[in-house]
C-alpha positions as CSV (number, residue, x, y, z in Angstrom):
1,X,0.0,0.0,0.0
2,X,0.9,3.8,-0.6
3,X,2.0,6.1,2.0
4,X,1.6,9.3,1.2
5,X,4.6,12.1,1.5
6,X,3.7,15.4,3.6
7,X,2.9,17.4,0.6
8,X,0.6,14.5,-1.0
9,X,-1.5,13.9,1.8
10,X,-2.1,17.3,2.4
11,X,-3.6,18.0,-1.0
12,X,-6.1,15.4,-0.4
13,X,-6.7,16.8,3.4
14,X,-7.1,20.2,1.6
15,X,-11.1,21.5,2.3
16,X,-11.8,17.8,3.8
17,X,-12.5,17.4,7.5
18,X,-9.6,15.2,9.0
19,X,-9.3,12.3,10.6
20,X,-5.9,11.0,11.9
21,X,-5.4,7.3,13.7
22,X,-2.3,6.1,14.8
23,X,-1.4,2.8,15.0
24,X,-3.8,1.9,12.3
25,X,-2.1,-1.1,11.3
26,X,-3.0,-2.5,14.2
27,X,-6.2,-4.0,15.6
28,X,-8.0,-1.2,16.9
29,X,-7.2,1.2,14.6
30,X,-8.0,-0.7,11.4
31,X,-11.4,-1.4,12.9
32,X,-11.8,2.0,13.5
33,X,-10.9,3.5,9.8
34,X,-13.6,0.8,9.2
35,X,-15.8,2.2,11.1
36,X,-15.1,5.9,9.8
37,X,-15.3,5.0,6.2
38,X,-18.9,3.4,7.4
39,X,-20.3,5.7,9.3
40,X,-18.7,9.7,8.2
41,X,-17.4,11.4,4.6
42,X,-14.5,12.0,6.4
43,X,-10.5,11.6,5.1
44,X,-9.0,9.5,7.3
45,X,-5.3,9.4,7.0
46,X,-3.9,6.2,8.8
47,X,-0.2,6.6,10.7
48,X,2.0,4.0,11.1
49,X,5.6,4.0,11.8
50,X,7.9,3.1,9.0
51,X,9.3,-0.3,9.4
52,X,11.6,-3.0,6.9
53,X,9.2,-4.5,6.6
54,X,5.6,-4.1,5.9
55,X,2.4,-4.7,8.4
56,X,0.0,-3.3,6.4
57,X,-2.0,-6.9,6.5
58,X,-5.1,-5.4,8.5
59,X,-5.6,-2.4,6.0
60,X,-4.4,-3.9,3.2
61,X,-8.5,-4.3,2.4
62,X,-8.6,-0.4,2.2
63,X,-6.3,-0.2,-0.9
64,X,-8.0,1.0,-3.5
65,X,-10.9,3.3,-1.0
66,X,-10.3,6.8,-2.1
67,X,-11.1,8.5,1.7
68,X,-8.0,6.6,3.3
69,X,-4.5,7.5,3.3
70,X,-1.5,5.6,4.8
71,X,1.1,8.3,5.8
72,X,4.1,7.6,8.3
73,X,4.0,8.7,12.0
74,X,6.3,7.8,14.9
75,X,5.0,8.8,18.4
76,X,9.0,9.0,19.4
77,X,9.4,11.8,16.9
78,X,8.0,15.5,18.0
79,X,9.4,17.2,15.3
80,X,7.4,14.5,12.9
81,X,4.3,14.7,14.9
82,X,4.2,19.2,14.3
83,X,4.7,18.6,11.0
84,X,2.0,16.7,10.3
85,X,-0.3,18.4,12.6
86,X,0.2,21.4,11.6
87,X,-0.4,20.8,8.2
88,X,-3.8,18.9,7.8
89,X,-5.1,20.5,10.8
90,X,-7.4,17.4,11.8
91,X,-11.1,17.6,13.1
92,X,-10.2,14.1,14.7
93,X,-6.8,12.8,16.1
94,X,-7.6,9.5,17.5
95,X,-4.3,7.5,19.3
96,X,-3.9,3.4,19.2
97,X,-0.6,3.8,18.7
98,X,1.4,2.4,21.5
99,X,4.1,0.1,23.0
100,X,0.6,-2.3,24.2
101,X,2.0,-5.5,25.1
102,X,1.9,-5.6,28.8
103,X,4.7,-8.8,29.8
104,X,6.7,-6.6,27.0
105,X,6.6,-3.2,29.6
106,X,9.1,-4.8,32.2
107,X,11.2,-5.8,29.6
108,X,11.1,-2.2,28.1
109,X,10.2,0.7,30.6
110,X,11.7,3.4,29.3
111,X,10.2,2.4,25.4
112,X,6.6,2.5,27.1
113,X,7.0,5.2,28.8
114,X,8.2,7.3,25.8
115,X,6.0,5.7,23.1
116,X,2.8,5.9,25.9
117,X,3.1,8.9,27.4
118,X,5.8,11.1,26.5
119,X,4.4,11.0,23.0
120,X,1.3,12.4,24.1
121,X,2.8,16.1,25.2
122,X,4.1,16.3,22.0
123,X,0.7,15.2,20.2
124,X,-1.0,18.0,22.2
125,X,1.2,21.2,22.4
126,X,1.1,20.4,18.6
127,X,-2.6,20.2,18.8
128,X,-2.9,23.0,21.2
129,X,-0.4,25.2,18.9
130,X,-1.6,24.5,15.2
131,X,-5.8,22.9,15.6
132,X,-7.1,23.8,19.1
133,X,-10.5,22.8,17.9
134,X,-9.6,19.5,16.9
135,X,-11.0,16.5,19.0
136,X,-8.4,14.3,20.5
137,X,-8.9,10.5,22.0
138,X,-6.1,8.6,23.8
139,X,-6.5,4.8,23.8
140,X,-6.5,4.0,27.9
141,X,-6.7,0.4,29.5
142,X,-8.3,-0.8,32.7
143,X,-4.8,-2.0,33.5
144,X,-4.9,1.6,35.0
145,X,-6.6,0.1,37.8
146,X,-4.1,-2.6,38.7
147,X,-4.5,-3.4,42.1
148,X,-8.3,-3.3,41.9
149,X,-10.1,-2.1,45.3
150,X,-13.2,-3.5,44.2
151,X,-15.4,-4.6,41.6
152,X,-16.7,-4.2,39.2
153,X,-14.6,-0.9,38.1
154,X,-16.4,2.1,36.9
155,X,-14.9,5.9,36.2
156,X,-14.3,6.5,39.9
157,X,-12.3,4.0,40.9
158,X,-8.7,5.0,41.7
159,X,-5.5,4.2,39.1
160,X,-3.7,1.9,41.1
161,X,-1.0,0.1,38.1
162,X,1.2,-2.7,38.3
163,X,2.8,-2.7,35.5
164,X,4.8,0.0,33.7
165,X,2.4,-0.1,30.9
166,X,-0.5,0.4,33.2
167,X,1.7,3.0,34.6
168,X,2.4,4.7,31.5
169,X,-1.4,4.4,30.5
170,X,-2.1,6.1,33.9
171,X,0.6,9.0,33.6
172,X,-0.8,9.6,30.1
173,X,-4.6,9.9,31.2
174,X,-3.5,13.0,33.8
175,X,-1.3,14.8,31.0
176,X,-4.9,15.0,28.9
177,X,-6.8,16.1,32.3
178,X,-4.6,19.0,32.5
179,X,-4.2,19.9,28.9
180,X,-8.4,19.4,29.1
181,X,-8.7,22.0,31.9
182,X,-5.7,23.9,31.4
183,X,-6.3,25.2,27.8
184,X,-10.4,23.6,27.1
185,X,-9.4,21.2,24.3
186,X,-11.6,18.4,23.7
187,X,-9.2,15.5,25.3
188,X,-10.3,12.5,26.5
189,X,-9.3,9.3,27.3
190,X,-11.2,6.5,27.7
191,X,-11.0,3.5,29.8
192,X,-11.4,0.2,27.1
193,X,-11.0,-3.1,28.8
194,X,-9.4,-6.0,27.1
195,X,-10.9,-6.3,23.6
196,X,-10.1,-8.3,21.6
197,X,-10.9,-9.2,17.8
198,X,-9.8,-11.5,14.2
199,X,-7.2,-9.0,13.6
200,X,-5.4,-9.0,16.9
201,X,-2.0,-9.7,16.9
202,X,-0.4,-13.1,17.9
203,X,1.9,-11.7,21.2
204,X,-1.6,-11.3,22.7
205,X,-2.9,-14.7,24.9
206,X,-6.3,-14.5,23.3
207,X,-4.6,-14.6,20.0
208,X,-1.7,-17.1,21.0
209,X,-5.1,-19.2,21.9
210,X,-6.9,-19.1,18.8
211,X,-3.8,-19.6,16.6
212,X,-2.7,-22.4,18.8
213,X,-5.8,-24.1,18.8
214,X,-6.2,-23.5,14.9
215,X,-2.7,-24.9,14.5
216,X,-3.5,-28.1,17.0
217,X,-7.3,-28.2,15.0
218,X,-5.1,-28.9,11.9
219,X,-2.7,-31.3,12.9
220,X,-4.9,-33.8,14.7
221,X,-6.9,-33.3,11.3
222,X,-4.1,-34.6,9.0
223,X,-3.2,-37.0,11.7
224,X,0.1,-35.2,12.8
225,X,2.3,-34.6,15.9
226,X,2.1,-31.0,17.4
227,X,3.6,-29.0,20.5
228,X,1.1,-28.2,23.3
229,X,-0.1,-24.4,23.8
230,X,2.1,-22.7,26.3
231,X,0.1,-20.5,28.7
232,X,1.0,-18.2,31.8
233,X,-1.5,-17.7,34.9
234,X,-4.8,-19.5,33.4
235,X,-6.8,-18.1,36.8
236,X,-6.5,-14.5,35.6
237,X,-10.0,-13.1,34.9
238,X,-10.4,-10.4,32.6
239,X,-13.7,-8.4,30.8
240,X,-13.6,-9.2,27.5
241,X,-15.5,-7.3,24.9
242,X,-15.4,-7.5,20.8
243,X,-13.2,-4.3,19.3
244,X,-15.5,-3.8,16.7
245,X,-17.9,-3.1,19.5
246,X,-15.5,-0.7,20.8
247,X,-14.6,1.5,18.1
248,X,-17.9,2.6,18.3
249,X,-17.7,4.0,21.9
250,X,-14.7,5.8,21.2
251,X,-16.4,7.9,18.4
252,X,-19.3,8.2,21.1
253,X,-17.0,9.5,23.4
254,X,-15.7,11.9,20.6
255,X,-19.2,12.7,19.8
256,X,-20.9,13.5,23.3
257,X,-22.3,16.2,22.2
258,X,-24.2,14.2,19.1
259,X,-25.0,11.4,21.5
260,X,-26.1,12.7,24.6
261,X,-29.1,15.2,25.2
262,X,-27.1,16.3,28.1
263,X,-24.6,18.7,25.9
264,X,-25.2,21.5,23.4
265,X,-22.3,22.6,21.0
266,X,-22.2,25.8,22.8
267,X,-21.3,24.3,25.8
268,X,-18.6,22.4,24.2
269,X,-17.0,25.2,22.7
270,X,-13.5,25.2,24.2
271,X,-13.1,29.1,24.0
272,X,-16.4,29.6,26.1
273,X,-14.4,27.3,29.4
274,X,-16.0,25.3,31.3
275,X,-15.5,22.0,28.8
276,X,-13.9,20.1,32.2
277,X,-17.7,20.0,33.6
278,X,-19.3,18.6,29.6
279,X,-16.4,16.5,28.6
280,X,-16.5,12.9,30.4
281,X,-14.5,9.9,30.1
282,X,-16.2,6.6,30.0
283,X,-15.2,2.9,30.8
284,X,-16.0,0.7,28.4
285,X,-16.7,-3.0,28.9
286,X,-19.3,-6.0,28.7
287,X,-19.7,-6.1,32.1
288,X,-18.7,-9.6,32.6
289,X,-15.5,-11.5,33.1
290,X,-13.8,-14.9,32.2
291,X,-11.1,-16.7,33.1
292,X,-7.9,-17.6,30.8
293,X,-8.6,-21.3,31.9
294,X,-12.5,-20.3,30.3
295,X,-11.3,-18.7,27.0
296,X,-9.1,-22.1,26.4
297,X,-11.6,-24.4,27.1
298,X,-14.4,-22.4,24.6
299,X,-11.4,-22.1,22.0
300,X,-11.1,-25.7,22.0
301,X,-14.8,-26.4,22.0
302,X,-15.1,-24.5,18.9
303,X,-12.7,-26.1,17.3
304,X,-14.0,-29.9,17.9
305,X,-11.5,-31.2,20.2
306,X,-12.9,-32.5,23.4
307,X,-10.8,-33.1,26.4
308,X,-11.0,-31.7,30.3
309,X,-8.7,-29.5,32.8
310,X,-6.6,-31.8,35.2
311,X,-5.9,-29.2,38.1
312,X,-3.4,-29.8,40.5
313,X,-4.1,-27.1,42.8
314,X,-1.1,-27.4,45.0
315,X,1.0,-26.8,41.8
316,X,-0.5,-24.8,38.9
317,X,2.5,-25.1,37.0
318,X,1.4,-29.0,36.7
319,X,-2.0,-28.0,35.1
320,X,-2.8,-29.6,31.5
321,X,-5.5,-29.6,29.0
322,X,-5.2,-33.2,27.6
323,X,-7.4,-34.8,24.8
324,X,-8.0,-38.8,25.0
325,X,-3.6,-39.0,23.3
326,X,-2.2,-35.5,23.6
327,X,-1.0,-32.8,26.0
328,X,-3.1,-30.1,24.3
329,X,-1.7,-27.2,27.2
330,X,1.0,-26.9,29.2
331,X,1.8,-23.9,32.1
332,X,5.0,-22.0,31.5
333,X,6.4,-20.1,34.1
334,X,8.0,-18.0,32.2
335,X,5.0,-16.4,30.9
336,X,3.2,-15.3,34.2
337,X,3.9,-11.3,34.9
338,X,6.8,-10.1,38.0
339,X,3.1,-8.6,39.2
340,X,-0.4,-10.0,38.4
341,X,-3.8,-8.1,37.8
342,X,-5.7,-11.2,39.2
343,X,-9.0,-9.9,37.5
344,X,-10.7,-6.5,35.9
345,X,-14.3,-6.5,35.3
346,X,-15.5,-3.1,34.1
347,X,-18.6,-0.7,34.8
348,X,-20.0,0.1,31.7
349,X,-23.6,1.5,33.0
350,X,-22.7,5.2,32.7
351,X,-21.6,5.2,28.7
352,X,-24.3,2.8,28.3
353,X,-26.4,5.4,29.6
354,X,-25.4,8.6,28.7
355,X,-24.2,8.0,25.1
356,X,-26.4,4.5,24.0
357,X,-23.6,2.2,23.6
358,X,-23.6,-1.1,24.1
359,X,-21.9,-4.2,23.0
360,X,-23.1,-6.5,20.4
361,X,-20.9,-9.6,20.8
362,X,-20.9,-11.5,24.2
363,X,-18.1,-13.5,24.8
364,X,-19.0,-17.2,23.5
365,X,-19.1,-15.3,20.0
366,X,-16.0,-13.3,20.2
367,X,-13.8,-16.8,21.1
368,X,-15.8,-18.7,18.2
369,X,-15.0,-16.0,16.0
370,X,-11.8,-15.4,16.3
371,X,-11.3,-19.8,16.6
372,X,-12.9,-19.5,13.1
373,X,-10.9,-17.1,11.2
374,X,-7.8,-18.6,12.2
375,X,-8.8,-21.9,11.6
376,X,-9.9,-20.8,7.7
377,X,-6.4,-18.6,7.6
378,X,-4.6,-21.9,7.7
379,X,-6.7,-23.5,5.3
């Protein structure tokens, strides 16, 4: 796929209203230029950081639509991120970009904290300086809450990370309160638990799940050997929701002032003040949580291999998943985090209410889905 120069993409910016999404060749941000080519007339010009290599797999369906542009952006660069800014002035800057993989964050502090958080003072003086009007969303992530006091979490509960991603997620969130209520920009960041989707990449365990299973689906088909999935802490419960379902509530969030009978565009004006008290940032989640052990034992089900959990509880690191012949699972110490977040179940009640979204998928579908598409990718 193309990417656009500077001077190229802002001659098909030029009298459009702009949409920019980082990290668009990624999950969430490929389902959300989806969603924008869907649902707006919008240009939306996709960043993604120039690599060796290309990973342009997830919008490689988007080639030949005429209202989406590739262009390169690299949240480490400030000088790159003016630049572009300040010359197609976007309506919308939306942010998936980020260093997401949480075991990854020990291994890379530093890296996190610049790609997650450092990135976004440049991303708003830049806003602040060239587009003040424009809309801005930061992708946040109930690993904010860590340590969870109780449950389920909604908007009020306190940021209390364990990891240096979540800490770097957290960090971020305050540096777009203060830029919110400092200078009135629209800035929000919402709080998305774990979503997940056919297009999420494998370093993820839901993915690593699927795939596995896919891969194991396949072998026991054509009657060949295969190595047993290799999974950390299989207790850890999480709130999983579809990302397709989510994209939605970020444009909500975006939009409050379209979805919500409880603000007026005069009150969302930032050069009135005041936006602090109309701008809200919303949790978004199904409500629900499973375990690891759960999403396994579906992802197999799916794929039409039958077998049960032998749990020695003394030692978890003796758990398997066997069918009738195989291993199908094995516990690997190596995978589980230096500190767990045992389990996050999100309060979704107050988007659901003020802005009408709500999810669409429940979990049992999301896991088949996702079981599906990788079994037919190895096909």
């Amino acid at each position: 796929m193309n990417i656009l120069s500077i001077d190229e993409a802002k001659r098909f910016a030029s009298g459009k209203k702009v949409v920019i999404i980082t990290g668009v060749t990624g999950q969430d941000g490929s389902f959300m230029a989806d969603y924008l080519l869907k649902n707006t007339d919008h240009e939306i010009f996709g960043g993604a950081r120039r690599l060796s290599v290309s990973n342009h797999e997830n919008v490689e369906h988007l080639k030949n639509e005429k209202r989406f542009h590739l262009i390169n952006f690299d949240l480490t660069d400030a000088h790159s991120i003016s630049q572009i800014i300040s010359q197609l002035t976007p309506a919308y800057f939306i942010n998936f970009a980020a260093q997401s993989f949480v075991k990854s964050s020990w291994d890379f502090p530093a890296q996190t904290w610049d790609t997650n958080t450092k990135s976004i003072i440049h991303i708003l003086e830049a806003l602040r300086l060239h587009c003040p009007n424009c809309r801005f969303y930061n992708a946040g992530s109930s690993e904010e809450f860590g340590n969870v006091a109780y449950d389920p979490q909604d908007e009020k509960h306190p940021l209390r990370p364990r990891s240096p991603y979540g800490a770097s997620k957290a960090a971020a969130r305050q540096i777009v309160k203060v830029y919110r209520e400092s200078y009135g920009m629209y800035a929000i960041q919402g709080w998305l638990f774990n979503h997940e989707g056919t297009r999420r990449g494998e370093e993820f365990v839901t993915r690593k799940i699927t795939l596995g299973v896919a891969r194991i689906a396949e072998a026991i088909k054509e009657g060949k050997e295969f190595e047993p999935l290799e999974l950390g802490n299989i207790m850890a419960l999480r709130d999983w929701s579809d990302a397709e379902d989510c994209v939605d509530s970020v444009w909500r969030m975006l939009n409050q002032d379209v979805y919500s009978n409880n603000y007026t565009v005069k009150e969302l004006n930032y050069r009135l003040g005041g936006i602090e008290k109309f701008i809200k940032e919303y949790v978004v989640a199904s409500g629900e949580h499973h375990s690891i052990m759960e999403f396994v034992e579906k992802a197999f089900e799916v794929a039409g291999i039958g077998g049960k959990w032998i749990v020695d509880r003394t030692d978890l690191l003796k758990t398997e998943f066997q069918s009738p012949t195989h291993t199908l699972v094995k516990i690997n110490v190596a995978f589980y985090r230096p500190a767990e977040v045992d389990t996050l179940l999100g309060d979704s009640s107050l988007i659901r209410k003020e802005l009408g979204w709500s999810p669409k998928t429940n979990f049992h579908r999301l896991v088949e889905k996702m079981v599906k598409a990788d079994i037919a990718r190895l096909k």
